[in-house]
FIGU-939247 format. One record per atom (N, C-alpha, C, CB): residue number from 1; atom name; x, y, z. Coordinates in steps of 0.001 Angstrom, whole numbers, m for minus. Glycine has a CB too. Example, Ala and Ser with C-alpha at 12.3 -4.5 7.8 and 13.67 -1.06 7.14 Angstrom:
 num atome       u       v       w
   1     N   13190   m5690    7800
   1    CA   12300   m4500    7800
   1     C   13200   m3300    7800
   1    CB   11308   m4473    9046
   2     N   12850   m2250    7080
   2    CA   13670   m1060    7140
   2     C   12900      30    7870
   2    CB   14084    m598    5725
% end
This chain:
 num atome       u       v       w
   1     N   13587  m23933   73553
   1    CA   13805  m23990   72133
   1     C   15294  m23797   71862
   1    CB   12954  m22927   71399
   2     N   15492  m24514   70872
   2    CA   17556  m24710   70678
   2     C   17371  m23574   69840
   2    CB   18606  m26464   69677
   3     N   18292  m23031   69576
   3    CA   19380  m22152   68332
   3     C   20066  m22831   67141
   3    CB   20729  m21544   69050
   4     N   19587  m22768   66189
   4    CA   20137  m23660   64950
   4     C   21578  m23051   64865
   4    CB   19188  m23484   63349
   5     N   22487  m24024   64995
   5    CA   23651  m23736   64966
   5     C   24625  m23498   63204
   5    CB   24077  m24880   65903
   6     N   25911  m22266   63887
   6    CA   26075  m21724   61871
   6     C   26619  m23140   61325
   6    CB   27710  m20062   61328
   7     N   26427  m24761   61849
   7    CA   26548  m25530   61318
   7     C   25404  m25760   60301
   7    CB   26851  m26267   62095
   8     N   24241  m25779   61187
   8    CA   23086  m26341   60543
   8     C   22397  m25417   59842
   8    CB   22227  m26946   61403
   9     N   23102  m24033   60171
   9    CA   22597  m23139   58927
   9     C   23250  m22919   57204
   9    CB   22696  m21769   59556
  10     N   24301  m23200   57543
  10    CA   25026  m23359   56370
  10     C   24391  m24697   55539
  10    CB   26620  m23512   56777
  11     N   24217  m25712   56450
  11    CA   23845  m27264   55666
  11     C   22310  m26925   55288
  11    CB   23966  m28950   56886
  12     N   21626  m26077   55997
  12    CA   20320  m26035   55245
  12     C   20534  m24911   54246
  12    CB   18993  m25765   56220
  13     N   21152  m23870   54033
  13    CA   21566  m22966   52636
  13     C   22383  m24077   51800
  13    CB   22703  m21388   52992
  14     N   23410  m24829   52163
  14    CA   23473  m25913   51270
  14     C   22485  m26762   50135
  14    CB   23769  m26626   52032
  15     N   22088  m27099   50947
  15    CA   20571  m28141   50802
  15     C   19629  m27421   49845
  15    CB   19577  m28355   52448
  16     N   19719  m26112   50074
  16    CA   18271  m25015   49339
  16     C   19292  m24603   48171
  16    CB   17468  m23191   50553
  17     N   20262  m24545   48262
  17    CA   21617  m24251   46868
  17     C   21461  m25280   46107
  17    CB   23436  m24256   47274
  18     N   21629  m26357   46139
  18    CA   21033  m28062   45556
  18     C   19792  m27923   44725
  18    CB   20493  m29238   46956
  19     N   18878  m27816   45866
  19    CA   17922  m27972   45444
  19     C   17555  m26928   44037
  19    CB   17192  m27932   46579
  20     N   17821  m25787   44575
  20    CA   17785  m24612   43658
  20     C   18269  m25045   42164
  20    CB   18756  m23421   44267
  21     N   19539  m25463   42091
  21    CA   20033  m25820   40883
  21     C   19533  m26741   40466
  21    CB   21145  m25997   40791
  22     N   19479  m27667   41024
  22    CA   18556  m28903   40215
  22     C   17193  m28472   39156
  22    CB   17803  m29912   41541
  23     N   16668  m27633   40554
  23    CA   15376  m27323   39548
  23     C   15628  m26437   38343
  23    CB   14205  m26572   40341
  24     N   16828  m25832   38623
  24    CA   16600  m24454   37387
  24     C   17204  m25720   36227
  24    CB   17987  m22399   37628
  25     N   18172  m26542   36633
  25    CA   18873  m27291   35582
  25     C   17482  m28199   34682
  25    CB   20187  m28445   36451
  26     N   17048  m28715   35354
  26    CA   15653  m29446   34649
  26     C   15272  m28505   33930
  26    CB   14375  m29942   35566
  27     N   14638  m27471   34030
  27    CA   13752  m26344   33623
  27     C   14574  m26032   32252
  27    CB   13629  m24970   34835
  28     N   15817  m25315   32568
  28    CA   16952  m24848   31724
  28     C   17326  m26383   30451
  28    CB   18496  m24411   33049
  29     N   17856  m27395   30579
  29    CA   18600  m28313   29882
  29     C   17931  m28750   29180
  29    CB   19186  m29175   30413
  30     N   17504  m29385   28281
  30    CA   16701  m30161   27067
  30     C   16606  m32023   27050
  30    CB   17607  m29654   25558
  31     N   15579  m32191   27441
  31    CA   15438  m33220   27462
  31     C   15871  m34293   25747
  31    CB   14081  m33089   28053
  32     N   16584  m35599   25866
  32    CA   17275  m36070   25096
  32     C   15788  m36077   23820
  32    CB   18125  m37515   25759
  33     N   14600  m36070   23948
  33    CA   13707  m36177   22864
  33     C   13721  m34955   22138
  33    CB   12375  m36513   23275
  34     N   13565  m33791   22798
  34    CA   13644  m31950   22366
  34     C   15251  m32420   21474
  34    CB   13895  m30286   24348
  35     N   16026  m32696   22030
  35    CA   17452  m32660   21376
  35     C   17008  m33604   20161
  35    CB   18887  m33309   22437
  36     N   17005  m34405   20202
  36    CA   16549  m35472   19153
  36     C   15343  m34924   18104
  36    CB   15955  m36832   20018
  37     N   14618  m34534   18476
  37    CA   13660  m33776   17835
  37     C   14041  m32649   17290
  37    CB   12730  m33508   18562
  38     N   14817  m31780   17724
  38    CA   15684  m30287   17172
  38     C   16397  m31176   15944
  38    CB   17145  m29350   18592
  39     N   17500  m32196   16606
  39    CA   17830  m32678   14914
  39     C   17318  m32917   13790
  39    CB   18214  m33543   14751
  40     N   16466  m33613   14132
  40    CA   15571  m34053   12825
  40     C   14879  m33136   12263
  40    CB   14594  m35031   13043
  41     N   14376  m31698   13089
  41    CA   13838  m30796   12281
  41     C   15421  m29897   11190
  41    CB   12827  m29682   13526
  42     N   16433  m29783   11987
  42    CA   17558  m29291   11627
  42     C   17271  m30192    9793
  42    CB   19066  m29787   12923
  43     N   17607  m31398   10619
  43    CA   17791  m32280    8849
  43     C   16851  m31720    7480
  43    CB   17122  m34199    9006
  44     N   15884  m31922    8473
  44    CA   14388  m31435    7073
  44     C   14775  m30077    6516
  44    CB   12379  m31091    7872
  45     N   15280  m28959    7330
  45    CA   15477  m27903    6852
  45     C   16624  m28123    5601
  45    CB   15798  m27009    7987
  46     N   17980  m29071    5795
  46    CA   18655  m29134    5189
  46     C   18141  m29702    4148
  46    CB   19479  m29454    5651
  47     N   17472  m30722    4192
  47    CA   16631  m31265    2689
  47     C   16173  m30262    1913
  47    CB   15277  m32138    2892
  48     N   15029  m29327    2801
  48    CA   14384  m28042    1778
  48     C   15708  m27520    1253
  48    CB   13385  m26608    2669
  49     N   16802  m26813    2098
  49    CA   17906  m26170    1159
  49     C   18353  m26978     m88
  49    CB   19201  m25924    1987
  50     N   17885  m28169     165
  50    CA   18742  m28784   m1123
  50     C   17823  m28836   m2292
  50    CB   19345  m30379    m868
  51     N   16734  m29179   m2052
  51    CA   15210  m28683   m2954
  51     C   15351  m27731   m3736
  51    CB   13993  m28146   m2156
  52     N   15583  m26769   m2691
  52    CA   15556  m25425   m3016
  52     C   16590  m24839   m4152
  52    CB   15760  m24764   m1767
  53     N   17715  m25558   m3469
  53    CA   19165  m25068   m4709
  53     C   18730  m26095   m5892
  53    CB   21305  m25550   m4030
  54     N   18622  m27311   m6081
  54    CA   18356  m28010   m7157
  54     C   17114  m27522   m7836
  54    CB   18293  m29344   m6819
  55     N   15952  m27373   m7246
  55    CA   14854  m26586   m8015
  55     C   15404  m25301   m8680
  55    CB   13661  m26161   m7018
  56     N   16488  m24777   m8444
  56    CA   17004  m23571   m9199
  56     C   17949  m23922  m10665
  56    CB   17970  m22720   m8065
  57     N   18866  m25002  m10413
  57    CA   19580  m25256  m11183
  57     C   18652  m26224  m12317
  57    CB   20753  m25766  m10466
  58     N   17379  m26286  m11810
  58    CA   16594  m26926  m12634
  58     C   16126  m25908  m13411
  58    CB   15623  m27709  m12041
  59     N   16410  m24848  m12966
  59    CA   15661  m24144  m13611
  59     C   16262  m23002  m14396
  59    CB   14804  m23793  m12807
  60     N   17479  m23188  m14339
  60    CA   18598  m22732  m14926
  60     C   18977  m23608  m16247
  60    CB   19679  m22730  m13872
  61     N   18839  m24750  m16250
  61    CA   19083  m25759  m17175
  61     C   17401  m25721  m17803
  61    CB   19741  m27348  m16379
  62     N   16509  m25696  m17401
  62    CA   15360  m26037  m18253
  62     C   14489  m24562  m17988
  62    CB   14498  m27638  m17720
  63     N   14635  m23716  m17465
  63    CA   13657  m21829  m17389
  63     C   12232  m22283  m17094
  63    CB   13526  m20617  m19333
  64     N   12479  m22867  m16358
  64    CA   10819  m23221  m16020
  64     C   10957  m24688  m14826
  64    CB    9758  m23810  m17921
  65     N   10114  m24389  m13518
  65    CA    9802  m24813  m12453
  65     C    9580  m26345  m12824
  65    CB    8701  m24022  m11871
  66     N   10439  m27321  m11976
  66    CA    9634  m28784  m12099
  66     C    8080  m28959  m11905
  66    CB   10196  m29724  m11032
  67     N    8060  m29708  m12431
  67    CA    6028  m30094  m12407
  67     C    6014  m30768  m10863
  67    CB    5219  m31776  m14022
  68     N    6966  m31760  m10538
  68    CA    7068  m32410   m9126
  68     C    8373  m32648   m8651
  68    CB    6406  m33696   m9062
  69     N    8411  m33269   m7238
  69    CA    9227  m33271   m6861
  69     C   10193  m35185   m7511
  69    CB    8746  m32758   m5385
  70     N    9529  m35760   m7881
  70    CA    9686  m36525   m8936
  70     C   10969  m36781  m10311
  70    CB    8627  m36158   m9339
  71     N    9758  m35812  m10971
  71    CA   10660  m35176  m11900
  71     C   11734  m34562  m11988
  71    CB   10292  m34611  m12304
  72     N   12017  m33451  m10693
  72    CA   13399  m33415  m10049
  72     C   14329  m34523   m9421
  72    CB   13252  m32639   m9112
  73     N   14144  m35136   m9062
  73    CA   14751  m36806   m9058
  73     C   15584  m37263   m9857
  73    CB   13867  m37792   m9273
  74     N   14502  m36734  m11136
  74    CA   14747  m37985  m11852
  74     C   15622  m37315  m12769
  74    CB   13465  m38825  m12495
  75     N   15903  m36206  m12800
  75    CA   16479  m34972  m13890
  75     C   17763  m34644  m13400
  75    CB   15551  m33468  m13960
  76     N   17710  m34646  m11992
  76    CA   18857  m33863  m11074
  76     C   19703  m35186  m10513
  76    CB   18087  m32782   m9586
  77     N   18808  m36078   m9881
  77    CA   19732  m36835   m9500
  77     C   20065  m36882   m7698
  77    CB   20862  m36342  m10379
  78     N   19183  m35968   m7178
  78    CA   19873  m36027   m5806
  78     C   19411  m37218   m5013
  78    CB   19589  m34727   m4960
  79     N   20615  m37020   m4075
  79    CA   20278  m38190   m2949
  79     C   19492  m37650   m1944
  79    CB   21551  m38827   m2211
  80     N   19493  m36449   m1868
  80    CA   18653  m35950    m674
  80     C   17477  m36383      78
  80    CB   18293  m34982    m956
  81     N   16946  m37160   m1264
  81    CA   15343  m37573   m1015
  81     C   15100  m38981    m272
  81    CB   14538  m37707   m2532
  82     N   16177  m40137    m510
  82    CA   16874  m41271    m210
  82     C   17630  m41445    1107
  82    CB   17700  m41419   m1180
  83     N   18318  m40785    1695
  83    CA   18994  m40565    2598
  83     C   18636  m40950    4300
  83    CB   19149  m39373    2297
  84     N   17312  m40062    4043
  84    CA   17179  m40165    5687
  84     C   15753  m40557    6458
  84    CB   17545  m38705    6259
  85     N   15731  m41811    6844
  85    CA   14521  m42155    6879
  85     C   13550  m41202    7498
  85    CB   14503  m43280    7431
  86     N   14362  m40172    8874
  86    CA   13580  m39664    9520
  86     C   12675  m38764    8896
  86    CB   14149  m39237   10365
  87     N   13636  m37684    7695
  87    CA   13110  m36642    6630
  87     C   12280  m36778    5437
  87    CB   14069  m36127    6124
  88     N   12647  m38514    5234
  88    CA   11721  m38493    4127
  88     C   10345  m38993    4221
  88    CB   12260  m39151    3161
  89     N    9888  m38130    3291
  89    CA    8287  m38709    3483
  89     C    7886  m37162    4184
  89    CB    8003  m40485    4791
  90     N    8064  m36379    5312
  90    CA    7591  m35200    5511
  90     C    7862  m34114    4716
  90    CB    7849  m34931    6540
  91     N    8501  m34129    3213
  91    CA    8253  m32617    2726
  91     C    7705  m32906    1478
  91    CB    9589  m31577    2600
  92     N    7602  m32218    1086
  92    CA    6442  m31672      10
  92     C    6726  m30126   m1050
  92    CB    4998  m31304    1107
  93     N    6438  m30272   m2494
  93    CA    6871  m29243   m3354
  93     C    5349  m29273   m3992
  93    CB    8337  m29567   m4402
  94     N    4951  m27877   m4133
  94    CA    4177  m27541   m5204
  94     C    4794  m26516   m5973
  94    CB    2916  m27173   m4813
  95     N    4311  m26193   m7084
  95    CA    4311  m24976   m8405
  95     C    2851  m24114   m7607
  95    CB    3871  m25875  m10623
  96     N    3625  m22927   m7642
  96    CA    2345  m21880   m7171
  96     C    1875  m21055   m9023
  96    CB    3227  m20221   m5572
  97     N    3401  m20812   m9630
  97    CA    2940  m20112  m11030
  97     C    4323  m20075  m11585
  97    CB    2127  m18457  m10952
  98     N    4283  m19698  m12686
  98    CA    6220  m19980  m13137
  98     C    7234  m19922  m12730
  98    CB    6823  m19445  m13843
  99     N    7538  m19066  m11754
  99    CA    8499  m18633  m10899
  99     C    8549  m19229   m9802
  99    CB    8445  m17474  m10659
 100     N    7294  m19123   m9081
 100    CA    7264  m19718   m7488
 100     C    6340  m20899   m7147
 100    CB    6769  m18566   m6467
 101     N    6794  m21338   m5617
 101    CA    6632  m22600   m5742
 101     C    6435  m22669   m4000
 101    CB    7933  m23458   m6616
 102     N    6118  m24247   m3453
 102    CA    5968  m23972   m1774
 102     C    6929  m24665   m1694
 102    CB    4672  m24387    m769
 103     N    7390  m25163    m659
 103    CA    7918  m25832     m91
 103     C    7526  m26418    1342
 103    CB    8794  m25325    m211
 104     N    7430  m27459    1682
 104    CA    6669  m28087    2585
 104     C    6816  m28614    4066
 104    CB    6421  m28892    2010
 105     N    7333  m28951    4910
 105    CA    7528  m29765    5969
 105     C    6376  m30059    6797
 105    CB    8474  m29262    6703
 106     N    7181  m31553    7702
 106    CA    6511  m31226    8921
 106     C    7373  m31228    9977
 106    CB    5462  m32063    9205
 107     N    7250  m30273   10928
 107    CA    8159  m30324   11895
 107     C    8103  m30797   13423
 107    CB    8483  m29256   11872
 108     N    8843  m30607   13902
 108    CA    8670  m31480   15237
 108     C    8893  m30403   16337
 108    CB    9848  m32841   15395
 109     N    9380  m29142   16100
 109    CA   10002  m28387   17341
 109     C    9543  m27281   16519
 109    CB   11764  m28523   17889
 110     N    9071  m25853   17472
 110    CA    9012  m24727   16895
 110     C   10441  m23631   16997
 110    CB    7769  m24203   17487
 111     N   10824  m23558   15828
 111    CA   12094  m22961   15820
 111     C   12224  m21341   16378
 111    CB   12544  m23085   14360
 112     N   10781  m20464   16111
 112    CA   11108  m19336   16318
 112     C   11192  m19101   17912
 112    CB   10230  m18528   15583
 113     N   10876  m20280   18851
 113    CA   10894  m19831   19828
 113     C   12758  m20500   20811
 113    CB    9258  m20267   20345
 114     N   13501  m20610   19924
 114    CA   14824  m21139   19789
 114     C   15828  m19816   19363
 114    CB   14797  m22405   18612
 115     N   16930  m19886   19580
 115    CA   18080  m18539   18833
 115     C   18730  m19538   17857
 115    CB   19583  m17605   20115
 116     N   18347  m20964   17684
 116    CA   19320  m21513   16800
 116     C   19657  m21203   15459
 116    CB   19100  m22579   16738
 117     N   20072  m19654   15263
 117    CA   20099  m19618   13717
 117     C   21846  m19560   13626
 117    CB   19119  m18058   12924
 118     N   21865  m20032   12252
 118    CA   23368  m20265   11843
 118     C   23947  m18906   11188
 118    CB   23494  m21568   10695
 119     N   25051  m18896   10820
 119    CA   25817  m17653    9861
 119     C   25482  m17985    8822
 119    CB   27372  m17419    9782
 120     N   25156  m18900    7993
 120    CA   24089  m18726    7087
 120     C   22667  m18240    6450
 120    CB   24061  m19244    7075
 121     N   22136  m18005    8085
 121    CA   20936  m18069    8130
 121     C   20678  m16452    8366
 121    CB   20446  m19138    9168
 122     N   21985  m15910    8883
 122    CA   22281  m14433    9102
 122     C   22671  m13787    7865
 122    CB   23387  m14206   10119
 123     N   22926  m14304    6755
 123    CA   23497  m13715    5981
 123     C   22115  m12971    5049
 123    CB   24552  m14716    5322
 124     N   22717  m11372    3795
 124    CA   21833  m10859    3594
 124     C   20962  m11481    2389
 124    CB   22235   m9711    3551
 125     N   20103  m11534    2454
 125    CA   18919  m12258    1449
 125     C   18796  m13683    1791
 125    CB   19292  m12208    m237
 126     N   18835  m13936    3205
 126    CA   18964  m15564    3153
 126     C   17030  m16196    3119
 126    CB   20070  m16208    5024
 127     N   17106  m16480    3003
 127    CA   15614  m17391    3389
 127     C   15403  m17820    4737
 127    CB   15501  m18802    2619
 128     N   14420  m17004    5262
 128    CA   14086  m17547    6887
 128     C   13425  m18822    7004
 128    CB   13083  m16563    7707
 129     N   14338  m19468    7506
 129    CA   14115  m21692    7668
 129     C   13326  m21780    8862
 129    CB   15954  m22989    8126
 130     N   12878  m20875    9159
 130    CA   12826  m21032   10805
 130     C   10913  m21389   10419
 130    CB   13454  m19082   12113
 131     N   10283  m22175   11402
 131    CA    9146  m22711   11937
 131     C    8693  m23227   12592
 131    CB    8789  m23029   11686
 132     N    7296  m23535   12469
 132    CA    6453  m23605   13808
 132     C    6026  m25143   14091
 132    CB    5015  m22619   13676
 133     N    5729  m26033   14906
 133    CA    5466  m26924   14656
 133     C    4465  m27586   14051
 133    CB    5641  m27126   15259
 134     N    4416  m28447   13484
 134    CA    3598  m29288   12851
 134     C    3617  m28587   11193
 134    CB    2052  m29347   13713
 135     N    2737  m29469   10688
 135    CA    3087  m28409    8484
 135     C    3435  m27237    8510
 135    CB    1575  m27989    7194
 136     N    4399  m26834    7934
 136    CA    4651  m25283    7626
 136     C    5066  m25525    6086
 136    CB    6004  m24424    8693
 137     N    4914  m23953    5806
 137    CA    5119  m24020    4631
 137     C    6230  m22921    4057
 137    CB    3861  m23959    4099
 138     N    7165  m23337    2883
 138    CA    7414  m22100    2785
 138     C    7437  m21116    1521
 138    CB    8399  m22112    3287
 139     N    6506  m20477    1160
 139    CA    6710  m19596    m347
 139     C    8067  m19039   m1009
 139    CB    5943  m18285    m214
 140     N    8422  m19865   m2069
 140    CA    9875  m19695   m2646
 140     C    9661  m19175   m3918
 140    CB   10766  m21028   m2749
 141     N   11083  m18024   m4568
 141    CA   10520  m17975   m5738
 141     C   11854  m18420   m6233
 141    CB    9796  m16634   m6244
 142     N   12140  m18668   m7565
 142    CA   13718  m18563   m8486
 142     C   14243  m17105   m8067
 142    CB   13523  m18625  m10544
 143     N   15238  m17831   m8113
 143    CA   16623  m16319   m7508
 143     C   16267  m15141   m9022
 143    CB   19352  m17194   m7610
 144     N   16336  m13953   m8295
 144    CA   16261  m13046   m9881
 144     C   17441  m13096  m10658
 144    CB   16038  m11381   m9740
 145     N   18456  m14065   m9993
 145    CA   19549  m13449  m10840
 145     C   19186  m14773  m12177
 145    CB   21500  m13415   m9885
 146     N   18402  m15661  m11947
 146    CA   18579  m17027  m13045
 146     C   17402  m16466  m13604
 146    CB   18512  m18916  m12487
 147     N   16680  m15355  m13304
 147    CA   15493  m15666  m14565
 147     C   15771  m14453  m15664
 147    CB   13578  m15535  m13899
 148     N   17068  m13999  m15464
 148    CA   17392  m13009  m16514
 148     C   17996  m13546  m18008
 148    CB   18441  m12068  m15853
% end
């Protein structure tokens, strides 16, 4: 029986170093659909923020919740709703009672199991954007400072 020589021992710790990384890199890196899919949920979130701020200033200008998301359209004016083929069409607004209201998606990636939150998203009283996949919802009310 031969003696594996510290040539062929080094080239097989080589070889198992390779291999090693490869696999953790697959495991570890995000496949281009997860990436692609993280965006588009990213986007939808940005739509709700914009919902969200215009449903306020709607409600600052008129003290009382749009009936639909429609009627905000058509009052406010945003492009938000127009914009992006991927976002539109998955969210959704109801009126829960004068003040509050849902807000809707559907998503593609579950966020809480991600750290992707922004300095926005850290800041104090922010609204947690974060969700799970497929419909989520989110219970919103008017800021207290506009219903004074």
């Amino acid at each position: 029986m031969m003696k594996p020589t510290v040539g062929k021992i080094i080239f097989g710790l080589s070889v198992l170093a390779v291999i090693t990384v490869m696999i953790i890199g697959i495991i570890i890196i995000e496949s281009p659909s997860e990436i692609r899919n993280k965006k588009i949920d990213r986007d939808t979130v940005h739509e709700l923020r914009l919902i969200q701020i215009t449903v306020d200033r709607y409600w600052l200008s008129n003290n009382v919740l749009p009936p639909d998301l429609i009627t905000l359209v058509k009052e406010s004016g945003p492009r938000f709703l127009q914009d992006d083929s991927e976002v539109q069409g998955t969210t959704s607004y109801s009126k829960v009672d004068s003040t509050t209201y849902k807000l809707c998606a559907i998503f593609l990636t579950n966020s809480f199991e991600s750290n992707d939150l922004t300095p926005q998203d850290l800041r104090p009283g922010a609204i947690d954007w974060r969700h799970m996949t497929g419909r989520f919802c989110y219970t919103l009310q008017v800021r207290d400072d506009m219903r004074r």
